[in-house]
N, C-alpha and C positions, 0 to 999 in steps of 0.2 A: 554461742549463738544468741542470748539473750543480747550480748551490749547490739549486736547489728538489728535487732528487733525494734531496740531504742531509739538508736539511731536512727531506722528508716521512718520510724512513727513521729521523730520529731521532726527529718526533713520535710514530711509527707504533710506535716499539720505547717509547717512552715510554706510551704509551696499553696497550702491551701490558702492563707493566710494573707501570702503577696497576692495570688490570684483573686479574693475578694476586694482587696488592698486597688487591685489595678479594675475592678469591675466598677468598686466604686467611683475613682475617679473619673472612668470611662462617660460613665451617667451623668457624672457630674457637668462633662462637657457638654454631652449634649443636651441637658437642660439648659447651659449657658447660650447653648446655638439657637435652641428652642426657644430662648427668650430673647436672645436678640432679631431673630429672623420674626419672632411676633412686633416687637416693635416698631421693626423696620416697616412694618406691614402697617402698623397702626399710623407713623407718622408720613405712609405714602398715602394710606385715606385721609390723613387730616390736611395733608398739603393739596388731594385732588377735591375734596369736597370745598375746600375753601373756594379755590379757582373755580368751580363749579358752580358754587353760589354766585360768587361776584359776578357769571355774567348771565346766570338766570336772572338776577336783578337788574341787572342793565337789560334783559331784553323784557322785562316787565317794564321796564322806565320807553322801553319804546312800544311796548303795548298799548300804555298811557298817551303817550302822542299820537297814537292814530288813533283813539279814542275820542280826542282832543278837535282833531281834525275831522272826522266822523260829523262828530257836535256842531261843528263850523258850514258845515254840510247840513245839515239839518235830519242828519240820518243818527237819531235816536237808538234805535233799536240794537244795529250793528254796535253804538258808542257802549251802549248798556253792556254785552258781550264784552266788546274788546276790553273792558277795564275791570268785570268778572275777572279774565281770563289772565290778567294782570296784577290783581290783587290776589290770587292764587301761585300765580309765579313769583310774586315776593313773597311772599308765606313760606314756599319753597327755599328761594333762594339764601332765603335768612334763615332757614333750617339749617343746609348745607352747609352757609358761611360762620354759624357760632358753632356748629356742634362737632364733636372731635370724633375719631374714629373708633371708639368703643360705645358712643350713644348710639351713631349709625348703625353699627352692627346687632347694640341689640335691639333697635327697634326694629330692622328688617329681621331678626330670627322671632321677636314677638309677634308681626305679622303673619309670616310663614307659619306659625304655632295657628294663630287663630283663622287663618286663613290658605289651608293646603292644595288645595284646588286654584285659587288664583294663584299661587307663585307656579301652579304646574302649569295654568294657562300663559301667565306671565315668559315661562320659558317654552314654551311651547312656541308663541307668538316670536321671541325673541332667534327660536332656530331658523322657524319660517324665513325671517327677514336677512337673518343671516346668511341662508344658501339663497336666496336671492341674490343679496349682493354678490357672493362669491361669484353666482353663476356668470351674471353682470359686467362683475371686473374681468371675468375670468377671459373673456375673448378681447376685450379692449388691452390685456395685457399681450393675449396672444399675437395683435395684432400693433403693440406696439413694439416687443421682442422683434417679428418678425420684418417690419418697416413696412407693412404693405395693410391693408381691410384684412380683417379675417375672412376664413374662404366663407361662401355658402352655400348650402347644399343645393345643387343641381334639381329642378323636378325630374321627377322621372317617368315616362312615358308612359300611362295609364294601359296595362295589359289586359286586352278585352278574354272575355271569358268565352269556350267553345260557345259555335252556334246550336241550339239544341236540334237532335235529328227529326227527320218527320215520323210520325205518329207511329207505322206500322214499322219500320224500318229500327231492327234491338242491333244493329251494329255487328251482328255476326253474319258473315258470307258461305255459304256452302261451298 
């Protein structure tokens, strides 16, 4: 009985052995998935942040033209704003358009850190607008599915309320 003692204790360390064997590589994968699926994510913000920039910049270069035109106008005031409001969209734009998808991220979590309340307003504001639109599209889809307006609700004929009885009269009859 001893040699099968032996035996089962070296298959037994052996089976342990493949099974650590096959955990390991298991991990191994998915760290590999894990770093490719970050990448992929890293070089889908660098590619939208670019594109993002490029035309925040272009519509800060049309900020500038009606700034331009403002001026031509003799309206000062508005010109002053609109080129503000332009040179803060190039600011931006050029944020977007040099920075890769690991700055972006951590300056929006640096934010977030210093500021937790506005990223909850931030998303807050951002649900809001969201079920909005859904609401929004929501019938113009229905109503393009369907080929016709979406229905609308019918008024409904305002239901008067009993008349009250007179004075002496409690509504019971003998």
């Amino acid at each position: 009985m001893a040699q099968t003692d032996v035996k089962s204790d070296s298959t037994g360390s052996q089976a342990k052995e493949q099974a650590q064997q096959v955990a390991g590589q298991a991990q191994e994968k998915v760290q590999q998935g894990a770093g490719q699926a970050k990448e992929r994510v890293r070089e889908q913000v660098d590619q939208r942040s670019t594109t993002a920039g490029e035309q925040v910049v272009g519509a800060a270069d049309d900020a500038r033209s009606v700034a331009e035109e403002l001026r031509k106008q003799g309206k000062d005031t508005p010109a002053r704003y609109a080129e503000q409001a332009a040179d803060r969209a190039e600011r931006l734009g050029s944020y977007l358009r040099d920075s890769n998808g690991d700055r972006i991220l951590r300056d929006v979590e640096d934010f977030g850190r210093r500021n937790p309340w506005g990223v909850v307003a931030g998303g807050l504001a951002v649900g809001f607008f969201a079920s909005r639109f859904l609401k929004a599209s929501s019938s113009e889809r229905y109503s393009a599915s369907t080929g016709s307006q979406a229905p609308r609700p019918t008024p409904q004929p305002a239901i008067n309320p009993p008349a009250p009885m007179p004075s002496g009269d409690t509504g019971r009859h003998p």
